[in-house]
NULOBA-565993 format. One line per field, with one value per residue (C-alpha): residue in one letter; x, y, z negated. Coordinates in nm, 2 decimals. Layout:
<nodes>
res <- a  ...
c1 <- X  ...
c2 <- Y  ...
c3 <- Z  ...
</nodes>
This chain:
<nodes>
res <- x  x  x  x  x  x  x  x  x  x  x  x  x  x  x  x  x  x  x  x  x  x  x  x  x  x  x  x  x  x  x  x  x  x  x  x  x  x  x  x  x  x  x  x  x  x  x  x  x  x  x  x  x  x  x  x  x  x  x  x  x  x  x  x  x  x  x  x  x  x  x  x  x  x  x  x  x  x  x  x  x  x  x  x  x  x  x  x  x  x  x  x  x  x  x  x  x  x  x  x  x  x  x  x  x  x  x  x  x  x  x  x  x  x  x  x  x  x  x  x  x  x  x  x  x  x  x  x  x  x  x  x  x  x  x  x  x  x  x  x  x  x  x  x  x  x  x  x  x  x  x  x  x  x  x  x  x  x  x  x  x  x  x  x  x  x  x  x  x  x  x  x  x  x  x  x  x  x  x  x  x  x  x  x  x  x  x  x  x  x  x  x  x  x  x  x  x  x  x  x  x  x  x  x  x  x  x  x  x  x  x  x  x  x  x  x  x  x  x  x  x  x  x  x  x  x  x  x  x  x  x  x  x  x  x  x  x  x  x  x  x  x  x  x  x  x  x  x  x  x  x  x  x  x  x  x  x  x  x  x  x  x  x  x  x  x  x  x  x  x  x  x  x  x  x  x  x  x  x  x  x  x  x  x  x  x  x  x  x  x  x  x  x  x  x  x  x  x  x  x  x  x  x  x  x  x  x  x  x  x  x  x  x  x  x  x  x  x  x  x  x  x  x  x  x  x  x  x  x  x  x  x  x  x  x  x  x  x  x  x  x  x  x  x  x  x  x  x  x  x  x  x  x  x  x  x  x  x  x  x  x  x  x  x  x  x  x  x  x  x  x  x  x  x  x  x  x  x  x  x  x  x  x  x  x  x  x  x  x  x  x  x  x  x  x  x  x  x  x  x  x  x  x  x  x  x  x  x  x  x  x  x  x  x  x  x  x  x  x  x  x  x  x  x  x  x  x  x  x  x  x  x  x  x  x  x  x  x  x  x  x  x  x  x  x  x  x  x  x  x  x  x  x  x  x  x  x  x  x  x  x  x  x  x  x  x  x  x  x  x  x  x  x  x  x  x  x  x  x  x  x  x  x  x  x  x  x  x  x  x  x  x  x  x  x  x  x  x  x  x  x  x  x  x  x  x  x  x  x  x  x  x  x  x  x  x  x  x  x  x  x  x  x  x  x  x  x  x  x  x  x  x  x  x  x  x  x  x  x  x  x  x  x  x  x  x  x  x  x  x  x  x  x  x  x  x  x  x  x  x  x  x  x  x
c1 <- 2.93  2.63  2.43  2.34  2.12  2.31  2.20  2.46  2.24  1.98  1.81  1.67  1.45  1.25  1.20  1.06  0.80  0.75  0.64  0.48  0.26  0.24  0.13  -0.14  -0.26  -0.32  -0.52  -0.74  -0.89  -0.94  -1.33  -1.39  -1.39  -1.00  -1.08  -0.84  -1.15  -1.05  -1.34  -1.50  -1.26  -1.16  -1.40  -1.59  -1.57  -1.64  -1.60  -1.82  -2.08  -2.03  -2.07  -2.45  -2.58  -2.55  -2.66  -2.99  -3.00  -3.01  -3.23  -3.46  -3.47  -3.82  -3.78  -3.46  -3.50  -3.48  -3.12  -3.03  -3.06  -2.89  -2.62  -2.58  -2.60  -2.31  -2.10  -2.16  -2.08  -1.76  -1.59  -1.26  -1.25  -1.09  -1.37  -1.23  -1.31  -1.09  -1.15  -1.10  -1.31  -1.01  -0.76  -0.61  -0.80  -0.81  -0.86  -1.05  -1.25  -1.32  -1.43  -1.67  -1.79  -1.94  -2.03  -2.24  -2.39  -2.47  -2.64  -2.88  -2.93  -2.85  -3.01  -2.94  -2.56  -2.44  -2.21  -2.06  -2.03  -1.90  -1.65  -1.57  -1.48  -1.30  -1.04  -1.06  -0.98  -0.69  -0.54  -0.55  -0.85  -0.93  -0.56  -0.44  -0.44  -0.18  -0.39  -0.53  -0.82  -0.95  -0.99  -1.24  -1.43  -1.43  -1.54  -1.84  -1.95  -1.91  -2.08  -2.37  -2.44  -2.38  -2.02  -1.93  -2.07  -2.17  -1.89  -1.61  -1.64  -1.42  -1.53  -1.51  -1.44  -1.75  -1.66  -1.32  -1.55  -1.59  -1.24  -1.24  -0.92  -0.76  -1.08  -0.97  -0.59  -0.71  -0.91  -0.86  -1.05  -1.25  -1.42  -1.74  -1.76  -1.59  -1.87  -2.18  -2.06  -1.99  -2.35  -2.45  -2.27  -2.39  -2.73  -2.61  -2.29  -2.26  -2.10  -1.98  -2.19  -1.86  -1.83  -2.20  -2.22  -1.94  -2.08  -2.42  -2.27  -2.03  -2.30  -2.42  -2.05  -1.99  -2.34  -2.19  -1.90  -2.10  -2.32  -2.08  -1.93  -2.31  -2.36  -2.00  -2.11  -2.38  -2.63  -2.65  -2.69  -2.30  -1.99  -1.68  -1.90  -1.79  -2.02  -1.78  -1.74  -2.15  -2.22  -2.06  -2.21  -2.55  -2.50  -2.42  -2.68  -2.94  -2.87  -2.84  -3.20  -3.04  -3.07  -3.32  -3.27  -2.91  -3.01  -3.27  -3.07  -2.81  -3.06  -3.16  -2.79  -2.74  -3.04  -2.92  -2.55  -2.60  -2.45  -2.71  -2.47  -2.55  -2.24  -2.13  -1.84  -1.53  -1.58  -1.47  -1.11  -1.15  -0.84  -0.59  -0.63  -0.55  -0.29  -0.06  -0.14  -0.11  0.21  0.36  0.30  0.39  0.75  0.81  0.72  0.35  0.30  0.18  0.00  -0.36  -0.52  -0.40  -0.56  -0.90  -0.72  -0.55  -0.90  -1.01  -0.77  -0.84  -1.19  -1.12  -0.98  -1.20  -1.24  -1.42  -1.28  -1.37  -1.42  -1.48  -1.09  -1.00  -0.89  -0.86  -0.93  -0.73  -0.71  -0.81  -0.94  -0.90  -1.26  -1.46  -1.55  -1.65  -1.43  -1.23  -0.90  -0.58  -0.23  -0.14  -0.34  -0.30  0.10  0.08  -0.16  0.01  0.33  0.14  -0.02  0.33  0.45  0.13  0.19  -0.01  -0.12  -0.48  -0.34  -0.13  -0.41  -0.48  -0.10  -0.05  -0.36  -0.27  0.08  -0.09  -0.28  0.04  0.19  -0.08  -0.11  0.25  0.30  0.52  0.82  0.83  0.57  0.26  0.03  -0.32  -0.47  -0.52  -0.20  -0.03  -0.20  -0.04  -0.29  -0.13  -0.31  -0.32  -0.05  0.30  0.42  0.76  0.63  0.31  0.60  0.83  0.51  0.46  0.77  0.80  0.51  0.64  0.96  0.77  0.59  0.94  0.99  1.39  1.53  1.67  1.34  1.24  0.91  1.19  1.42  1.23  1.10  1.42  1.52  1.24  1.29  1.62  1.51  1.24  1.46  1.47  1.81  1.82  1.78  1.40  1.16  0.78  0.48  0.11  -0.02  0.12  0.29  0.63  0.91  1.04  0.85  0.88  1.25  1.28  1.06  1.28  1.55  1.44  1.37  1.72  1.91  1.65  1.77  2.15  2.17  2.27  2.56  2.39  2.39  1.99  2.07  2.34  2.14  1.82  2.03  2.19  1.86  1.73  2.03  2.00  1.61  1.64  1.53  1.75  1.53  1.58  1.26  1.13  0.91  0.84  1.16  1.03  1.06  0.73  0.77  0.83  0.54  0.54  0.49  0.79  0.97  0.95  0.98  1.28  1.50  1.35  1.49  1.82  1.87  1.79  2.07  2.33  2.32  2.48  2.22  2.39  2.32  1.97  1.90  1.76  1.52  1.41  1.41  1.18  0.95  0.92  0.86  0.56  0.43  0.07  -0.11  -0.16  0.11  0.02  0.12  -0.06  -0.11  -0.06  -0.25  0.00  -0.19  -0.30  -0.68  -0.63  -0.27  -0.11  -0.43  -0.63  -0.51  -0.60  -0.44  -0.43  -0.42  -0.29  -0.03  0.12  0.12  0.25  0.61  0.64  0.66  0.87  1.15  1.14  1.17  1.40  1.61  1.58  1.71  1.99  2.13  2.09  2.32  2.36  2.71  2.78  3.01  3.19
c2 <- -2.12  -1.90  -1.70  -1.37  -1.07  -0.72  -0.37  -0.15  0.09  0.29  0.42  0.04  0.10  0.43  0.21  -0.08  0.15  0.32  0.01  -0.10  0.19  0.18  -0.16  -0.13  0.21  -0.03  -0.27  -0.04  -0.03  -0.40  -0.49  -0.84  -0.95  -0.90  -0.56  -0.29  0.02  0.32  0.43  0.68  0.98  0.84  0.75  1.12  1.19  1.48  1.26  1.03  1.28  1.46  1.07  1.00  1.36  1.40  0.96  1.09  1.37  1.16  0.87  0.97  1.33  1.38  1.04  1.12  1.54  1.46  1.32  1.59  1.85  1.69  1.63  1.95  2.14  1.96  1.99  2.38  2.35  2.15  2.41  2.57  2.94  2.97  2.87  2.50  2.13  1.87  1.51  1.47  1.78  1.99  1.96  2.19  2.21  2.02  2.08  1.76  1.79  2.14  2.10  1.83  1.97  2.29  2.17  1.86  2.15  2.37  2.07  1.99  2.35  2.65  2.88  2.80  2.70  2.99  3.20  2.85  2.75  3.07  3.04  2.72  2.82  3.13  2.89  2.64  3.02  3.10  2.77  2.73  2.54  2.17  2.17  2.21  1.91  1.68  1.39  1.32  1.06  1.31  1.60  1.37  1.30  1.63  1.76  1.45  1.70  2.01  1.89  1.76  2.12  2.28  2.42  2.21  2.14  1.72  1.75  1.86  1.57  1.32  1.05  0.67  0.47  0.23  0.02  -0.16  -0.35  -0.59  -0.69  -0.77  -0.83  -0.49  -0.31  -0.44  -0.37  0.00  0.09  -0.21  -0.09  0.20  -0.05  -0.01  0.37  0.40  0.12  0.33  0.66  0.56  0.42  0.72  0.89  0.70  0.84  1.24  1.30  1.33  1.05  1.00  0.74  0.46  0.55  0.52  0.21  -0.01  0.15  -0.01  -0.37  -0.32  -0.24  -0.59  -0.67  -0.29  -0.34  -0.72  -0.59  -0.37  -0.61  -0.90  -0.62  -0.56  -0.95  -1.00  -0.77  -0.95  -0.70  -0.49  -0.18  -0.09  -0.07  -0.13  -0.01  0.35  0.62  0.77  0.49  0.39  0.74  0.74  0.38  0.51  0.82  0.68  0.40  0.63  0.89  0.58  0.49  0.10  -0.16  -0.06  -0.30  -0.15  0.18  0.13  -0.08  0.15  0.45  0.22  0.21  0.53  0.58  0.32  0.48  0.83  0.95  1.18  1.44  1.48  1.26  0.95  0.72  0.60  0.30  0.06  -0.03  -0.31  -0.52  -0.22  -0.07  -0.45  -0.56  -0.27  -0.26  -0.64  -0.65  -0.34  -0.58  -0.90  -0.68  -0.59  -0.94  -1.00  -1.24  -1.46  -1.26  -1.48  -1.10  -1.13  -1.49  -1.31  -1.12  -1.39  -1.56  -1.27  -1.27  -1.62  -1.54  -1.22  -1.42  -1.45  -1.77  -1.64  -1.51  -1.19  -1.18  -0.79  -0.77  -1.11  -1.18  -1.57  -1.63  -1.64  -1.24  -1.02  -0.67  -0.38  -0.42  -0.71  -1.03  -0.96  -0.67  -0.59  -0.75  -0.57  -0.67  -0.47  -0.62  -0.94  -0.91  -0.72  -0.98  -1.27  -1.14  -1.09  -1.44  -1.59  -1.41  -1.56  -1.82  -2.15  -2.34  -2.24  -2.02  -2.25  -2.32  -1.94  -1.84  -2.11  -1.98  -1.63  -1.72  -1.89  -1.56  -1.37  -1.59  -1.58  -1.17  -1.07  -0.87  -1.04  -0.74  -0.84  -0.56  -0.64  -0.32  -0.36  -0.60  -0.61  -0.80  -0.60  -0.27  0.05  0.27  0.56  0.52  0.13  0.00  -0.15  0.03  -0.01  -0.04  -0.28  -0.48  -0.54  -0.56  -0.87  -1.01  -0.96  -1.15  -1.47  -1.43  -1.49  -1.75  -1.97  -1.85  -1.87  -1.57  -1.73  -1.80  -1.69  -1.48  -1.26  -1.24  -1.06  -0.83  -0.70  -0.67  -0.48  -0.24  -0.21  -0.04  0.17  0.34  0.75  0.94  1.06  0.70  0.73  0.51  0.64  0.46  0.46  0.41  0.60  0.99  1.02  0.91  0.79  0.50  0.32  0.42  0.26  -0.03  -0.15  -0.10  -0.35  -0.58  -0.57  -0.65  -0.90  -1.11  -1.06  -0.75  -0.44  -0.39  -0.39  -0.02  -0.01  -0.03  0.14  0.46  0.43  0.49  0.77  0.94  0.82  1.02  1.33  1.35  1.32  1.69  1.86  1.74  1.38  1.34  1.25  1.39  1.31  1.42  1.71  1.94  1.84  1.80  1.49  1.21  0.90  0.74  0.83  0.86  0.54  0.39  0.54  0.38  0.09  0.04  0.20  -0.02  -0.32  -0.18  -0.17  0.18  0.26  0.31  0.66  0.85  0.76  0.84  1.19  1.04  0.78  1.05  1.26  0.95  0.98  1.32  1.27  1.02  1.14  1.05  0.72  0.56  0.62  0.86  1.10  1.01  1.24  1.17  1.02  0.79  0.83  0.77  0.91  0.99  1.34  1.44  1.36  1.18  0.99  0.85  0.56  0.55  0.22  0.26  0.54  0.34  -0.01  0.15  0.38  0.03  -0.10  0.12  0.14  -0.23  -0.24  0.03  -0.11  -0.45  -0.28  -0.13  -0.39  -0.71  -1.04  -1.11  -1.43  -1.47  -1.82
c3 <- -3.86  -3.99  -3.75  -3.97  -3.79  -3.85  -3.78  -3.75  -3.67  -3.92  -3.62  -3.56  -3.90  -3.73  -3.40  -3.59  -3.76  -3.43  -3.22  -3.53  -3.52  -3.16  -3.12  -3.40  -3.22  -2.92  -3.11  -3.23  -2.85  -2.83  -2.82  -2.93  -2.56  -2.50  -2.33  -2.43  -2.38  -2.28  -2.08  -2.33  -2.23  -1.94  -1.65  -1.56  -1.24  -1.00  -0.69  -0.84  -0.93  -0.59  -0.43  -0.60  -0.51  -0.14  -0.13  -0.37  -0.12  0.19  0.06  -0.23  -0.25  -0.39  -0.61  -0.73  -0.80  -1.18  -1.13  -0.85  -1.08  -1.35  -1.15  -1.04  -1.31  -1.44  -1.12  -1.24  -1.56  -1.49  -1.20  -1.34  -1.42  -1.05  -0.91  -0.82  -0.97  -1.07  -1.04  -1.36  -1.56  -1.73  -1.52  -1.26  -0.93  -0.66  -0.29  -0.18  -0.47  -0.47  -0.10  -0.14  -0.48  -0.29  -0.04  -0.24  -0.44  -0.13  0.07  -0.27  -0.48  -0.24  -0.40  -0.78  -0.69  -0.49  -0.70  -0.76  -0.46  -0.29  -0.57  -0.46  -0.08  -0.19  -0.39  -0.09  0.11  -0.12  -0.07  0.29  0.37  0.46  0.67  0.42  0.23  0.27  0.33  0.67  0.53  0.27  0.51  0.70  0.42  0.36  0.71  0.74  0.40  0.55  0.84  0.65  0.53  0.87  0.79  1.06  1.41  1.42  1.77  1.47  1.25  1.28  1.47  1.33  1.60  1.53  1.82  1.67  1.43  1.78  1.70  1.31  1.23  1.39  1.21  0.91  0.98  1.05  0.75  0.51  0.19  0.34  0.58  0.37  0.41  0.76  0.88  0.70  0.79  1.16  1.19  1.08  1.34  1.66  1.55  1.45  1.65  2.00  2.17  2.54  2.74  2.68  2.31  2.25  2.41  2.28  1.89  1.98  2.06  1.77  1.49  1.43  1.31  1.11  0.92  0.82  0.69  0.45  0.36  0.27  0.04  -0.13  -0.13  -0.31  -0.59  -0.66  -0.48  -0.78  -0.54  -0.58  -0.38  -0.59  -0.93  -0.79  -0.78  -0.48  -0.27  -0.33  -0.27  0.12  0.20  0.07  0.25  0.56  0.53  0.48  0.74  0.97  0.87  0.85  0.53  0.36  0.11  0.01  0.01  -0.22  -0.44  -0.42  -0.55  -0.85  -0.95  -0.96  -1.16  -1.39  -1.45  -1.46  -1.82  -2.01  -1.93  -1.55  -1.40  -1.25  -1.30  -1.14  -1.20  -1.50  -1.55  -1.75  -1.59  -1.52  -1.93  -2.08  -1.84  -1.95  -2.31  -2.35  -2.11  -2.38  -2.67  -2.54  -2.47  -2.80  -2.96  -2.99  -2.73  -3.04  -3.19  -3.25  -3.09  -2.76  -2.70  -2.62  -2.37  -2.20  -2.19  -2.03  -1.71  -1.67  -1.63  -1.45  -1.18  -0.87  -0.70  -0.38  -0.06  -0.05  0.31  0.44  0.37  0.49  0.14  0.02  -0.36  -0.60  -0.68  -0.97  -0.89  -1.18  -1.27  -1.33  -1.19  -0.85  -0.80  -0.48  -0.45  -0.54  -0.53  -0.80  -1.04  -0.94  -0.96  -1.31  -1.48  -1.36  -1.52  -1.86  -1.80  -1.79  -2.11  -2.32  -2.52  -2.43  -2.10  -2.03  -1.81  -1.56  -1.28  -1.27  -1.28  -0.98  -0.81  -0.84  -0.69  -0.37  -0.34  -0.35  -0.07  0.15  0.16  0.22  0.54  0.80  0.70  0.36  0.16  -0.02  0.03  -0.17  -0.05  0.34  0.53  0.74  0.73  0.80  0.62  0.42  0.08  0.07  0.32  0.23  -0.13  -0.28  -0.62  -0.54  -0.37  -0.67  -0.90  -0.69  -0.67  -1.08  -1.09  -0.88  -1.06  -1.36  -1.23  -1.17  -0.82  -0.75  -0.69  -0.39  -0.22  0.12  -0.04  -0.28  0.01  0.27  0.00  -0.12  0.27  0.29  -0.04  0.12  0.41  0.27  0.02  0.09  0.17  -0.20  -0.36  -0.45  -0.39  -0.31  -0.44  -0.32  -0.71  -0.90  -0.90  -0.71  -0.77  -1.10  -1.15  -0.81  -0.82  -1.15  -1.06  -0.76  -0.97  -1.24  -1.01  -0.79  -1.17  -1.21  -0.92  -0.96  -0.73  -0.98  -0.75  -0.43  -0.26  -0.32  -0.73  -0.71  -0.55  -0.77  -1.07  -0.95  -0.85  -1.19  -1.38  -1.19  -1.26  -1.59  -1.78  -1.96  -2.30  -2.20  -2.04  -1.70  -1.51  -1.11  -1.01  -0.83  -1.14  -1.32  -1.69  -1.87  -1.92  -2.16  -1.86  -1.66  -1.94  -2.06  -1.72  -1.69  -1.99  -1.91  -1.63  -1.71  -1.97  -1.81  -1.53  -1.84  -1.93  -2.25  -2.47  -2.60  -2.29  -2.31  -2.71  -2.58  -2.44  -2.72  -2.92  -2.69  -2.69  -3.10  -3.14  -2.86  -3.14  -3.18  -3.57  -3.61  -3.43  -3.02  -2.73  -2.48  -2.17  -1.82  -1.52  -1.32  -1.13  -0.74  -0.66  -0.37  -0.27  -0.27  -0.42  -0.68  -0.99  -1.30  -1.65  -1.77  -2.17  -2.20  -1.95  -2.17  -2.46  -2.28  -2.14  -2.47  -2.66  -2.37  -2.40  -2.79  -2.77  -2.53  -2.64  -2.98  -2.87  -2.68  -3.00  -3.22  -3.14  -3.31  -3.46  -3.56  -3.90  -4.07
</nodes>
């Protein structure tokens, strides 16, 4: 008997030249360190901007006037023709943004900035105000800015209740990653808003432990002056700090970074990506058959030095974690289940102690119902608490690592997924834009273990089909337009569910025709930095499930036939 490879179908021939393309597209952002770059277009950022002002502003203001000014003039440059600001320059306004971006701009230029910013608060006007936004922690970080330039009384801010830090464990289960700016900003507060006799005294005896908690984030970092290498985030510790009159030392530091990594432009960045661009390109290629390709072995070698071997103890976190930055970055579950998946499909076993060590970490930060949220157990919190598609991402991951299907861990996460399905089918996710990708993320991983019958699966593809656009596309399933990212999510998923691979052609083909020159795809921001609210992209994201789907598509149509 001879094994001989047929294609009965031509189509396979304009999918091989499209992942091809695709994947050598990819390489092209690979710097000699295994880092797939795609910071140049990528990492502006209002918030960020808006972050190192009003910290400047509250702790260097005559040192710092060079960089005040630079900063805002880009904020002014950078508002939308209707008078709002995007996170991301270019792209449609934002409320949160657009709130803190006048009111940054009216706390350090009034004068110069006024047309701006009463263009500013007429959008915020037209769109019903702070209450507006859908997000209850964003309105009080925008009302501690419209308090600092007297838009608000100090007695309207929210409060942060300074005085749970004297039970640690419930502080962190409250505010798990904004601990550092909660802390800062509620010193701040004991000092400038009026407090009852109780509330000021129990925020006095709990200060020792709030100020800890900021610095053993500072210390982490390697006290380079930065929280989370985010202008945002360092901007509300600085800004707290500083109105506090506390840690001198930090605040300083702090204005020395911002010195350091203002662009010549006038702005600040989010913050690099380094481990959340190269997981999801190199996790595209190793899907469509270069897991052996001699490129990627700089890439592996860079998640295994990625890996932090620290606790990280503000969050309660053991080691064992990677972050989507660098090397002391904050933990995240998400990256942690995404690169141990790629980890396991790389050739070679230089990676087995950090594959083993990630799985430990894994283990040890599942809630006690089953989820994984980012990276705090057993947090409730809206933007970082328990996640449908975190969870699957890290029970893929232990999958790949050799964990049965059968094993307790797997088990009380698809319980879990079970119950946190929606009425229509859908699944929400905290990371990334509703619902396609979560839907068709828990959906992978119910086939994966044997369950493509179960009700769950059985749902998610239904909601999947109806979603789909009438070009073949997906969008969010809310009626926004199709995405790469969505799209290619989507057929993913359905194939791996057993879809016939003719009802999904429209939307290979939709996928080809996005083809940009030279072999890659746009990307949409369809990421959540902050949930409901403001979002990112993710170049490499795009280009990883485009060559999923082609691959797997491709693979789908394409059998092996045996003949004597």
């Amino acid at each position: 008997m001879t094994s001989v490879h047929v294609d009965p179908d031509p189509f396979t021939g304009v999918l091989d030249e499209a992942i091809a393309e695709g994947a050598e597209a990819l390489f092209l952002a690979q710097r000699p360190d295994g880092v797939f770059d795609y910071s140049q277009d990528n990492l502006t950022s209002t918030l960020g901007t808006v972050g190192a002002l009003a910290a400047l502003h509250h702790a260097d203001p005559a040192g710092s006037a060079d960089l005040i000014a630079a900063g805002a003039g880009w904020l002014r440059r950078t508002q939308n023709a209707d008078g709002g600001w995007a996170m991301v320059p270019g792209l449609a306004s934002e409320a949160g943004t657009t709130a803190v971006a006048s009111a940054v701009l009216h706390l350090v230029d009034p004068g110069g900035s006024a047309a701006q910013v009463a263009s500013g608060q007429h959008w915020m006007a037209e769109h019903g105000g702070l209450e507006a936004i859908p997000h209850p922690e964003v309105v009080a970080w925008c009302r501690q800015y419209y308090g600092f330039v007297g838009w608000l009384a100090p007695e309207d801010m929210r409060r942060f209740p300074l005085e749970l830090a004297l039970w640690p464990g419930l502080y962190r289960r409250l505010f798990d990653l904004r601990l550092p700016m909660v802390s800062a900003l509620g010193l701040a507060q004991v000092r400038h808003k009026p407090l009852n006799p109780v509330q000021r005294a129990l925020a006095r005896l709990a200060e020792p432990n709030a100020l800890k908690v900021v610095r053993q984030v500072y210390e982490h970092e390697g006290s380079t002056g930065a929280w989370c290498e985010n202008a945002w985030v360092t901007g509300l510790v600085c800004t707290g700090l500083a109105r506090a009159g506390l840690a001198p030392d930090m605040v300083e530091a702090a204005v020395r970074w911002f010195r350091r990594t203002m662009h010549p432009d006038g702005w600040w960045q989010t913050g690099p990506l380094d481990a959340a661009w190269t997981m999801y390109a190199v996790r595209g290629l190793t899907e469509v058959g270069y897991a052996a390709d001699p490129r990627l072995t700089a890439s592996a070698e860079l998640f295994v030095r990625l890996q932090q071997h620290r606790p990280f103890l503000a969050f309660g976190c053991p080691p064992g974690y990677w972050g989507w930055a660098g090397t002391e970055g904050w933990p995240s579950t998400l990256e942690t289940g995404e690169i141990l998946s790629v980890l396991c499909r790389l050739p070679g076993d230089q990676q087995a102690d950090a594959i083993a060590r990630g799985v430990e970490w894994l283990t040890r930060v599942q809630d006690t119902r089953g989820s994984w949220g980012l990276c705090v157990r057993n947090t409730k919190v809206a933007n970082s608490g328990p996640c449908p598609m975190t969870t699957v991402q890290a029970v893929d991951a232990l999958l790949d690592a050799g964990v049965p299907a059968d094993d307790r861990r797997v088990r009380r996460a698809l319980r879990w997924l079970a119950s946190a399905q929606l009425p229509d089918g859908a699944f929400e996710s905290v990371w990334y834009r509703h619902h396609t990708m979560a839907t068709a993320a828990v959906l992978e991983t119910f086939v994966r273990v044997g369950r493509a019958d179960d009700a769950t699966a059985r749902r998610a593809v239904a909601w999947l089909e109806r979603a789909r656009l009438a070009d073949g596309s997906w969008g969010d399933g809310a009626g926004a337009p199709g995405t790469v990212e969505e799209t290619g999510y989507a057929i993913s998923a359905l194939l791996a569910a057993g879809a016939d691979p003719a009802g999904l052609r429209s939307g290979v083909d939709w996928l080809l025709r996005r083809r940009e020159p030279g072999g890659g795809w746009p990307w949409e921001a369809v990421h959540e930095y902050v949930r409901f609210v403001s979002r990112y992209a993710n170049p490499a994201f795009a280009q990883g499930m485009a060559l999923r789907a082609l691959g797997r598509y491709r693979d789908a149509i394409r059998p092996s036939a045996t003949t004597s």
